[in-house]
N, C-alpha and C positions, 0 to 999 in steps of 0.2 A: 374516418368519421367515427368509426369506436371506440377509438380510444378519446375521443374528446363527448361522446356521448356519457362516457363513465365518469370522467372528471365533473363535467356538469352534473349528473346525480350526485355526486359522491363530494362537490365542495360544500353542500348545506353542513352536512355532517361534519367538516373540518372546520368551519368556524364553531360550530357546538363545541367542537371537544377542544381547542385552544382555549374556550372561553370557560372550559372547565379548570383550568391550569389553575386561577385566581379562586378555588376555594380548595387548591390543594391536591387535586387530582391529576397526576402528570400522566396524560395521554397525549399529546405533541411532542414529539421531540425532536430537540435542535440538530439540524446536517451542516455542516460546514461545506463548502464547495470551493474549489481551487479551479480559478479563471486564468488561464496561462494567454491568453489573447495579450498580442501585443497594443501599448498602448495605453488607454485613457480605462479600459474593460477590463485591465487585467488584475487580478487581486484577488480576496475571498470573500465571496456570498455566502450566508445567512436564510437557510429555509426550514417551514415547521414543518415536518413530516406526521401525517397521523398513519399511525403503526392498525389500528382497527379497520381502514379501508384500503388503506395503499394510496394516501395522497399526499402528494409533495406538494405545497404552497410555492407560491411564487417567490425565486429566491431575490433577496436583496443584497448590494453592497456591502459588504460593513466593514472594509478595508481595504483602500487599494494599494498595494505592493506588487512587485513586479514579477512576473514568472512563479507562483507558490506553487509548487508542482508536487510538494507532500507534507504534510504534520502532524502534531502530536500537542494534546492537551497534560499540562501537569498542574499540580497547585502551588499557589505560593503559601508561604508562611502565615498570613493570614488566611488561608483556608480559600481562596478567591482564585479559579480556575486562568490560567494563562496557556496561551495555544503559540505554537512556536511552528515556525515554517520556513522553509527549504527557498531563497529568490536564487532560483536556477538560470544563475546570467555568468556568463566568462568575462565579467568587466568588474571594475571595481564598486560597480551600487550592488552587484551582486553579491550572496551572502546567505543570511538567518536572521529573523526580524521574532520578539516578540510582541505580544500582545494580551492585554487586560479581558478577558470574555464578562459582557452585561450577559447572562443567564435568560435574561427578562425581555429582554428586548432585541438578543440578538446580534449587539454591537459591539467593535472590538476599536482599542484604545491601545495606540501604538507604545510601546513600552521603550525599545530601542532596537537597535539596529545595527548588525557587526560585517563588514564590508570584508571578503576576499572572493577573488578569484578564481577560486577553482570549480564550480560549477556545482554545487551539490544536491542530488538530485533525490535523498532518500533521508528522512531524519527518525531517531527513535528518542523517547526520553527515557530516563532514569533517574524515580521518583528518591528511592533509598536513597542515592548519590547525589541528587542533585545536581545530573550532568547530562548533557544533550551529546548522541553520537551523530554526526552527518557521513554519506557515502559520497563522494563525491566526483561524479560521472568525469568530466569531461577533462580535470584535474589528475585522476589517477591516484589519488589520494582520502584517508579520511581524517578528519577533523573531532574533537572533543570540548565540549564547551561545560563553563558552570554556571550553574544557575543561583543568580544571589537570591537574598530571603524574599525580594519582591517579586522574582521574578524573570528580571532582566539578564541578558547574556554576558558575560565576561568576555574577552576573547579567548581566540582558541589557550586551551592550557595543554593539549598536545595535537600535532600533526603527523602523520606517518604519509609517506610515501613509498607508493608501492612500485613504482617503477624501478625498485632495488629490486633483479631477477636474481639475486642468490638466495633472496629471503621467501620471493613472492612467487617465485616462477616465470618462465616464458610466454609471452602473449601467444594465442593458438594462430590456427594457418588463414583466417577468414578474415577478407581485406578491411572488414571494422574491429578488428584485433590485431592492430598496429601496436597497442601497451597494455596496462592494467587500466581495465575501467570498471571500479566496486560500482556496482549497481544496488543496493541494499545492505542496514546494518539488522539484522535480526536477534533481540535478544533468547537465551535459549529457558525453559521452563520454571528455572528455580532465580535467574537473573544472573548469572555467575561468567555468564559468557558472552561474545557478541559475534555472531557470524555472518560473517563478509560474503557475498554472492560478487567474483569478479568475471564480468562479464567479457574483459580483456583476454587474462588469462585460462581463463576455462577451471576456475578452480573454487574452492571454497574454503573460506581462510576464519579458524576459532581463533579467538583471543580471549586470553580470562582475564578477565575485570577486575584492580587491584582494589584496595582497602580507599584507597583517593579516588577512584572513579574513572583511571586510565585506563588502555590498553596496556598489557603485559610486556615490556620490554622486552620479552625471551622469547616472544616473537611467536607467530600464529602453528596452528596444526594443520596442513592441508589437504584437500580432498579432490583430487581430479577426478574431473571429467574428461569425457572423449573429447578430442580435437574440436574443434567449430560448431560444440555445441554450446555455449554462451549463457552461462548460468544466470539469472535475472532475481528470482525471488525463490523463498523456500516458505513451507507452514509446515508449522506442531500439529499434530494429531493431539485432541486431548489426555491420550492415554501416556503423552511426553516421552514415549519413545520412537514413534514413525514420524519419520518427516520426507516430505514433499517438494521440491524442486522444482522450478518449471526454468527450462530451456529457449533462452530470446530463438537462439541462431537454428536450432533444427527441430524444435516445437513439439518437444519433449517431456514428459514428465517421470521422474526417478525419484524413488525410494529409497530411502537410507533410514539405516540404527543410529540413534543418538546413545552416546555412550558415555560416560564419567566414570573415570579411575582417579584416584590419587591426589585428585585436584586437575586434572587436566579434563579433556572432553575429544570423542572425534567422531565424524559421520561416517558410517560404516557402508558403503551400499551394497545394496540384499541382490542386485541383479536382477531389477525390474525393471522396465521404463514402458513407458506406452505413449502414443503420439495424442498431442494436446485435441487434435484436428479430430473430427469423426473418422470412420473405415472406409466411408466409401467419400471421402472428400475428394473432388478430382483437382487435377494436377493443374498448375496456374504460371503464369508467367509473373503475375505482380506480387510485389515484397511480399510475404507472409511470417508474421513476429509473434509468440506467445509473450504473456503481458501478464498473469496476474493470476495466483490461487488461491483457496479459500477453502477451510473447512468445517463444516454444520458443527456448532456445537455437542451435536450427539454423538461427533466421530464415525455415521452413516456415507457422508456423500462429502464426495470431492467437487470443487468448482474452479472452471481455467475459461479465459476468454484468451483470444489470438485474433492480433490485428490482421487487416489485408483478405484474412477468411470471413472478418465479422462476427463471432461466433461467440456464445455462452457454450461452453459441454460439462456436461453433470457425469459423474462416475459415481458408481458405486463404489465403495472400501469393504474388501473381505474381512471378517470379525477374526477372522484367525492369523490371520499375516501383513493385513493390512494392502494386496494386492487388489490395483485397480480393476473395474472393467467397465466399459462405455455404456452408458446409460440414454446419453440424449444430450442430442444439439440444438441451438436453437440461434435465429437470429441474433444480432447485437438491439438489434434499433437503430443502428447509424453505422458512423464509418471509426475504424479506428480505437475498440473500447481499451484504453491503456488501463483500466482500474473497475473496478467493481467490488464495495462489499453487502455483506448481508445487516438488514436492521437489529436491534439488539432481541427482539420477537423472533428474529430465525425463519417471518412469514414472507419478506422482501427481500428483494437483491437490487441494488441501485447501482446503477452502470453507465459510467463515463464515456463517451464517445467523442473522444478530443478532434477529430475530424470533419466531425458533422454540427457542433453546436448543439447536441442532443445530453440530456440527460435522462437517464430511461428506467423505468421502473418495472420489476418482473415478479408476480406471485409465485410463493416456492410453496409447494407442496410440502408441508412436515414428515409426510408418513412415507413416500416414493420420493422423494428430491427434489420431485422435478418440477420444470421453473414451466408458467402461460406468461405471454407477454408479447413487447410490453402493454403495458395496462395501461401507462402514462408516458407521454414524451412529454421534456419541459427544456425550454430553449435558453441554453447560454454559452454563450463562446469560448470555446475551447476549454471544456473540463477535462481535468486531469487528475481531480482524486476529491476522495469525499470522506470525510469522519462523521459518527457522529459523538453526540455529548450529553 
């Protein structure tokens, strides 16, 4: 009942400030939401977030494509924002779909659609290049696309597969590391490189990004991890040299030196790691998967959610070395948050809860980190990831 007591105070005030937008005052701003429900529900919603109370409007349609499970906004040629998205299917309508973004209203305008098969579950853009990188789960493989002046996708202009173990390594011992499976392409600070999180092999694979917009034929730099720990995602510290890891398979997080010599790059790890999970989490029998980190703008607080636990935890980051220490756990709001980020104010954290139909909204503290919540639950089926714009 509280948190629907807060929404009812707090929606006068989000129609005021939307309806400030029309004399120029951009206090709403647009979330994008990725509906993976199977079906007639599945696609991307469209919701006005006011950033001054912590209210998420109620999101709307504004595209149905199948399984969007990640994207990324670039612009076209004429200046006109296009959002590009991951349709995470192993069949052939599966692929990367663009789209035209209305600013104004919300609504997206299907640009085109590039069909293969390999599953791909994580997308970055690159705006200089004008190339889209996909990771692509289920495939083993990642993908590169161009983006023409409008906008729309080319097909792939390179493919790499990782399932060559001379080049990419041995998939680790844990029976969901059967082969390479890249879970994310992350660019690294200056754009020069793109780093592969395979959660198959237990490794972490640099590529340096040619003059064209490829991956580097001469092939990745790699960084192991221990056995069946299952690398998923990494974050930059703003200071572009600590970066952050988070571990699917043992719920992990580890520290590494980002490093550039010569033209090449590689993650150095410092011999840190600390478990996603609080200290006194007790011991379970059902799945337990980290899913997702994020770092405050100020380079103060670290943020991981872990499925199966349920759980937002906040860390602190030492100013001197950049080692974590556990701060606070908290609920998710539902079941399952595979994704969570912070709004562009640094005062929200919006968090997906692809299990439950939940999308959940959590105050962060600026000055201690730490998250109250949620404030808001908002219902839609099977969220998987949110941007905004």
């Amino acid at each position: 009942m509280g948190n629907r007591r807060q929404f009812l105070i707090s929606f006068p005030a989000f129609l005021a400030a939307r309806k400030l937008r029309g004399a120029g005052e951009k206090v709403a701003q647009s979330l994008w939401i990725g509906s993976c429900a199977r079906g007639a529900k599945s696609g991307i919603y469209h919701a006005w977030f006011d950033a001054e109370h912590g209210v998420l409007h109620e999101p709307m349609l504004a595209a149905a494509t199948p399984v969007p499970s990640w994207f990324a906004i670039m612009r076209n040629a004429r200046g006109r924002q296009i959002l590009y998205t991951t349709n995470e299917l192993g069949r052939d309508n599966g692929g990367v779909s663009s789209f035209i973004v209305d600013p104004d209203n919300g609504t997206l305008t299907l640009l085109n659609h590039i069909s293969f098969s390999d599953g791909p579950c994580y997308l970055s853009a690159n705006a200089a290049k004008r190339t889209i990188y996909t990771a692509n789960y289920s495939g083993s493989s990642l993908s590169v696309f161009r983006a023409l002046p409008d906008g729309s996708l080319t097909p792939s202009i390179q493919h790499l597969d990782l399932k060559d173990t001379a080049r990419f390594g041995q998939p680790g011992p844990n029976p969901r590391q059967g082969v390479s499976h890249p879970h994310s392409v992350t660019f690294s600070p200056d754009g020069k490189f793109v780093i592969t999180n395979d959660l198959g092999d237990d490794s972490l694979d640099i590529f340096a990004i040619t003059s064209d917009g490829q991956l580097s034929a001469a092939g990745p730099t790699l960084t192991k991890t221990p056995p069946a720990t299952g690398p998923r995602h990494i974050a930059f510290h703003p200071n572009g040299r600590w970066v952050y890891g988070i571990n699917e398979l043992n719920n992990t997080l580890r520290q590494y030196q980002w490093e550039e010599h010569n033209g090449a790059a590689e993650l150095r790890f410092l011999d840190r790691s600390i478990s996603s999970l609080a200290p006194d989490t007790p011991s379970s029998t059902a799945p337990i998967t980290a899913s997702e980190v994020a770092i405050s703008p100020d380079g103060r607080f670290l943020y991981a959610c872990t499925r199966g636990d349920e759980s937002l935890t906040v860390f602190d980051i030492a100013t001197k070395d950049g080692a974590l220490r556990f701060k606070q756990r908290i609920s998710c709001g539902g079941k399952e948050p595979r994704y969570f980020t912070l709004d562009p104010s640094a005062r929200w954290i919006i968090c997906c809860n692809d299990n439950s139909a939940a999308v959940t909204v959590f105050r962060r503290d600026r000055t201690d980190g730490t998250l109250t919540g949620p404030v808001q639950t908002v219902s839609i089926d099977t969220p998987e990831f949110v941007l905004f714009s």
